[in-house]
KEGUTI-196848 format. One record per residue (C-alpha): residue number from 0; x, y, z. Coordinates in Angstrom, 3 decimals. Last residue first. Layout:
REM KEGUTI-196848
<pt><num>NUM</num><X>X</X><Y>Y</Y><Z>Z</Z></pt>
...
This chain:
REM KEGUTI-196848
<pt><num>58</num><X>11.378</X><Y>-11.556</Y><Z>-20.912</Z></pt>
<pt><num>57</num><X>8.400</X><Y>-13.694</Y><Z>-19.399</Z></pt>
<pt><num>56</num><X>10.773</X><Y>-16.168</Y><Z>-17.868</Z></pt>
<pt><num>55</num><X>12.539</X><Y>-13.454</Y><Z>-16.553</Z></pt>
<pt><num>54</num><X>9.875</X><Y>-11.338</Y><Z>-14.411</Z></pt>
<pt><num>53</num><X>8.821</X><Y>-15.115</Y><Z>-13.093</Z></pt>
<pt><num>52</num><X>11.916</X><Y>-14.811</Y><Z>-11.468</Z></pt>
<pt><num>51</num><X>12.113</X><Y>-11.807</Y><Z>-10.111</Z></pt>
<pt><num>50</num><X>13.436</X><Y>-8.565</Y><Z>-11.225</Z></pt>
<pt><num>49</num><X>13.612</X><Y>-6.122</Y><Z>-8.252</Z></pt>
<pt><num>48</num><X>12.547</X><Y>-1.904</Y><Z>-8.679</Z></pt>
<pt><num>47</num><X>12.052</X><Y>-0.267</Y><Z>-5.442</Z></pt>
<pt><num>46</num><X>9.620</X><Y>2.693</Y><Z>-4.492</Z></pt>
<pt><num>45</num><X>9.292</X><Y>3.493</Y><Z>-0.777</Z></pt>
<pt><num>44</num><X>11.661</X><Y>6.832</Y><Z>-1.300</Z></pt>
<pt><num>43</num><X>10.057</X><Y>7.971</Y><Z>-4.421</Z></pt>
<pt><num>42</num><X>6.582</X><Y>8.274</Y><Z>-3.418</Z></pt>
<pt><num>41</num><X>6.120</X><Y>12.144</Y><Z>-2.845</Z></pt>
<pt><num>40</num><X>8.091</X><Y>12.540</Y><Z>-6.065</Z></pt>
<pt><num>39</num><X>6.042</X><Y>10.231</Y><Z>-7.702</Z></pt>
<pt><num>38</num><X>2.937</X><Y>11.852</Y><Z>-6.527</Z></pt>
<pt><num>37</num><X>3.912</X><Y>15.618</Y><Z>-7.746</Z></pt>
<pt><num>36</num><X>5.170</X><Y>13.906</Y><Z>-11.005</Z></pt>
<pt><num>35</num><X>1.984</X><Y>12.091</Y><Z>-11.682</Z></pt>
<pt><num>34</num><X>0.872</X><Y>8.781</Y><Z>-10.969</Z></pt>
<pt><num>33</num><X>-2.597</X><Y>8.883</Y><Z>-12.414</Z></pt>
<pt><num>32</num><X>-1.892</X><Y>7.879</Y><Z>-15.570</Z></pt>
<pt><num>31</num><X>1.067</X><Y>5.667</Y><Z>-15.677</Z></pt>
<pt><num>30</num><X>3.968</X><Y>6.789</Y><Z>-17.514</Z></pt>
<pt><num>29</num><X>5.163</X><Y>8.053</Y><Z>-13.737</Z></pt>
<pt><num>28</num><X>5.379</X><Y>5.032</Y><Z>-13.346</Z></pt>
<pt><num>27</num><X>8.613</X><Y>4.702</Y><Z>-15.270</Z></pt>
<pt><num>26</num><X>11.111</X><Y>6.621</Y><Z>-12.825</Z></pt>
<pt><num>25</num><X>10.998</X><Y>3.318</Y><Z>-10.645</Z></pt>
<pt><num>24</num><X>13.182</X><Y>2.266</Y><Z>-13.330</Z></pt>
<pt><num>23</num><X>13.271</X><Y>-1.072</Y><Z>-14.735</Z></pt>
<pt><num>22</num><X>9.464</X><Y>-1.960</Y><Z>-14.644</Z></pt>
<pt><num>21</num><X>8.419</X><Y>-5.184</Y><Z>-15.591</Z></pt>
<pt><num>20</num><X>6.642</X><Y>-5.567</Y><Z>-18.780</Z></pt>
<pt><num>19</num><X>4.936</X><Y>-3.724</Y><Z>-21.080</Z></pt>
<pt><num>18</num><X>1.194</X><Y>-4.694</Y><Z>-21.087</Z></pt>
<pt><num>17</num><X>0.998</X><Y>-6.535</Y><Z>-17.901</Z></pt>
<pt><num>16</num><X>3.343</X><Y>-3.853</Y><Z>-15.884</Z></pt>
<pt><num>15</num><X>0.744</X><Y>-0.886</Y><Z>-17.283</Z></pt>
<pt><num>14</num><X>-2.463</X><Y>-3.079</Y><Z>-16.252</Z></pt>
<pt><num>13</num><X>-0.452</X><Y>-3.859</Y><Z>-12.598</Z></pt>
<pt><num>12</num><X>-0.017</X><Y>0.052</Y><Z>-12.597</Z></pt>
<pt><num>11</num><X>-3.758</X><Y>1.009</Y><Z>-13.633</Z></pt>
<pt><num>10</num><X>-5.308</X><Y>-1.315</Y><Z>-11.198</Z></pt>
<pt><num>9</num><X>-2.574</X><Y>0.274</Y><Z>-8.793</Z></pt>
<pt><num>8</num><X>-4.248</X><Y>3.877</Y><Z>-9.987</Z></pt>
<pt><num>7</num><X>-7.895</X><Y>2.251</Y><Z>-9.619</Z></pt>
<pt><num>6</num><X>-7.413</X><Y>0.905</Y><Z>-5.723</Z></pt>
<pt><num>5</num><X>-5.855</X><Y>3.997</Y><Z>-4.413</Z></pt>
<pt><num>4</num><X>-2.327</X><Y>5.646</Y><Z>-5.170</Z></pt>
<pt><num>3</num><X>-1.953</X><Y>8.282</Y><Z>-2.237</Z></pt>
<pt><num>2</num><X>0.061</X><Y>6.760</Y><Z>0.151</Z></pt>
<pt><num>1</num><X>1.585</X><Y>3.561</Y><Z>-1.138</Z></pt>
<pt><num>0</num><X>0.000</X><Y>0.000</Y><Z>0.000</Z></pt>
């Protein structure tokens, strides 16, 4: 749970990561709509980006 990204924005995240793949910078959400600058920035500090396992078997 992030502060300020509610139930339709992480819909809109896991429907981003689905169409394009893991992300590799946490810089890249903000190409998800509703995760603007002003909420990135807000967010930055509990973001991490990991590849897992299942991330590369997909790539």
């Amino acid at each position: 749970v992030l502060p300020g990204i509610g139930a339709k924005t992480a819909a809109r995240i896991v429907e981003y990561r689905q169409k394009n793949g893991p992300f590799k910078k946490i810089e890249e959400l903000m190409n998800v709509r509703g995760v603007g600058e002003k909420n990135f920035l807000k967010l930055k500090e509990q973001i991490t980006v990991a590849v897992t396992k299942a991330d590369r078997a997909q790539q």
